[in-house]
N, C-alpha and C positions, 0 to 999 in steps of 0.2 A: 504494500500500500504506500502509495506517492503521499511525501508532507509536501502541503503548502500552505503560503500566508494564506490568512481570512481573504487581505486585500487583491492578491490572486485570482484564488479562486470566484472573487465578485466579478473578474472579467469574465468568468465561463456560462456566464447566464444567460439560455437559451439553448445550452448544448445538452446532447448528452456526455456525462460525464462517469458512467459507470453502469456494471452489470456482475450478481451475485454469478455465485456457484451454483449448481443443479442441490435442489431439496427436496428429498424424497417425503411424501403426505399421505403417510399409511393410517391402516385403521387403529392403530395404536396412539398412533397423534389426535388421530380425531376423537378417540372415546377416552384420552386424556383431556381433553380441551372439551370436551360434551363435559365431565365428571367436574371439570374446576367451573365452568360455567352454567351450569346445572340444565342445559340447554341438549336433552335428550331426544328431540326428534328422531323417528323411526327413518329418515331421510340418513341420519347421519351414523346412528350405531344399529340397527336392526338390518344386516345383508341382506337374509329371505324378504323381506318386504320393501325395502327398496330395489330390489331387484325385478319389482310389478310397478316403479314409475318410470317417467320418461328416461332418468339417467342410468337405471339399467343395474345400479349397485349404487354404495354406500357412497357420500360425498363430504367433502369438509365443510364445516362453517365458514360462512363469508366472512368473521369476524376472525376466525383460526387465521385464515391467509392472508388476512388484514395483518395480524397478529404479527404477522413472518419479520414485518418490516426490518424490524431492529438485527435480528439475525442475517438477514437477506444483505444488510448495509454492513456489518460486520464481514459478512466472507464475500463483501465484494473489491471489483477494484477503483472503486471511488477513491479520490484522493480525498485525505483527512485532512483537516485545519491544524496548522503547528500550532503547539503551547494550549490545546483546549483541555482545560479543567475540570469542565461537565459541559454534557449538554443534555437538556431537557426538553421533552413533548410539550407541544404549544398546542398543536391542534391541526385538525384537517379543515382544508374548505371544502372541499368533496371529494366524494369517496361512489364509486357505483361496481358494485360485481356484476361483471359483463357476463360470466363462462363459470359453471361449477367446476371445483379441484375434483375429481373420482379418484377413490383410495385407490392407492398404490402408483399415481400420477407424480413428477418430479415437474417443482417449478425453478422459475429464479427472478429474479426481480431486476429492473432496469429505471436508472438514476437518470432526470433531466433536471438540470439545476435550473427553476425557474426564477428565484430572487433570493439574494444574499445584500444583506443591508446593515450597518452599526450600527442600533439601537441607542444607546450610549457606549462610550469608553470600555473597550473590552467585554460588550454584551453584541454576538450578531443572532440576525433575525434568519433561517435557510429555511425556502420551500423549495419544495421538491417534488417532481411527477413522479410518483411510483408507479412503474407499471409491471404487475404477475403476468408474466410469457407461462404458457402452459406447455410441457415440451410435448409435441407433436402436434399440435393445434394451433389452429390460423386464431383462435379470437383470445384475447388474453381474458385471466379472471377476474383482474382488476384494474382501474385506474384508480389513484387519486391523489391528492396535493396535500402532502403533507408540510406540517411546521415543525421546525424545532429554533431552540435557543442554543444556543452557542456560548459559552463564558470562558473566554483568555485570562 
């Protein structure tokens, strides 16, 4: 992973600037993330019965792949901001699941740096297009624009 300044990387706005590793979204991820979310739809942990809807078998939550983010940006090759101390979730401005993840499906995730801006002295402001590429599939599972804070 490439360091660079904050100042930098604020010229890269509008590119893309990075893309995770392949991550495999088994039923083990999914009925851990059903069990901490308590969000047990027969869509997600029941195979014989999701296997009579349209997706044919068991799917992750939009939220699970949502979820991926932080991981997805960790084992990618985005460059990292030098000297950053934390950085903290701000928020999305949108978010839509295009495509369901189906168990045993690997995705990865793809960095568009769309604003990077100083807040104050040593506080930056990154959004970011996330976008979940499904691998073998033309439509990804997700877009969305996330926020985070930055603190040098």
């Amino acid at each position: 992973m490439a360091k660079i300044t904050a100042t930098d990387l604020a010229q890269k706005v509008g590119e893309n600037i990075g893309k995770s590793e392949w991550i495999l979204v088994d039923q083990d991820m999914i009925n851990k993330f059903a069990d901490a979310t308590g969000d047990h739809q027969f869509i997600h942990v029941n195979e014989a019965m999701a296997k009579m809807t349209p997706f044919g078998g068991t799917i992750a939550h939009g939220f699970l792949t949502l979820s991926l983010f932080p991981v997805m940006a960790a084992k990618s090759d985005m460059p990292q901001v030098d000297g950053v101390k934390m950085g903290v979730n701000y928020g999305g401005n949108k978010t839509r699941f295009l495509a369901p993840v189906k168990s045993g499906k690997r995705v990865r995730g793809h960095f568009k740096l769309l604003d990077l801006s100083e807040k104050r002295p040593g506080q930056w402001q990154q959004t970011l297009e996330f976008t979940v590429e499904i691998e073998g599939e033309e439509k990804p599972a997700l877009i969305a624009e996330w926020m985070s804070q930055l603190f040098l």
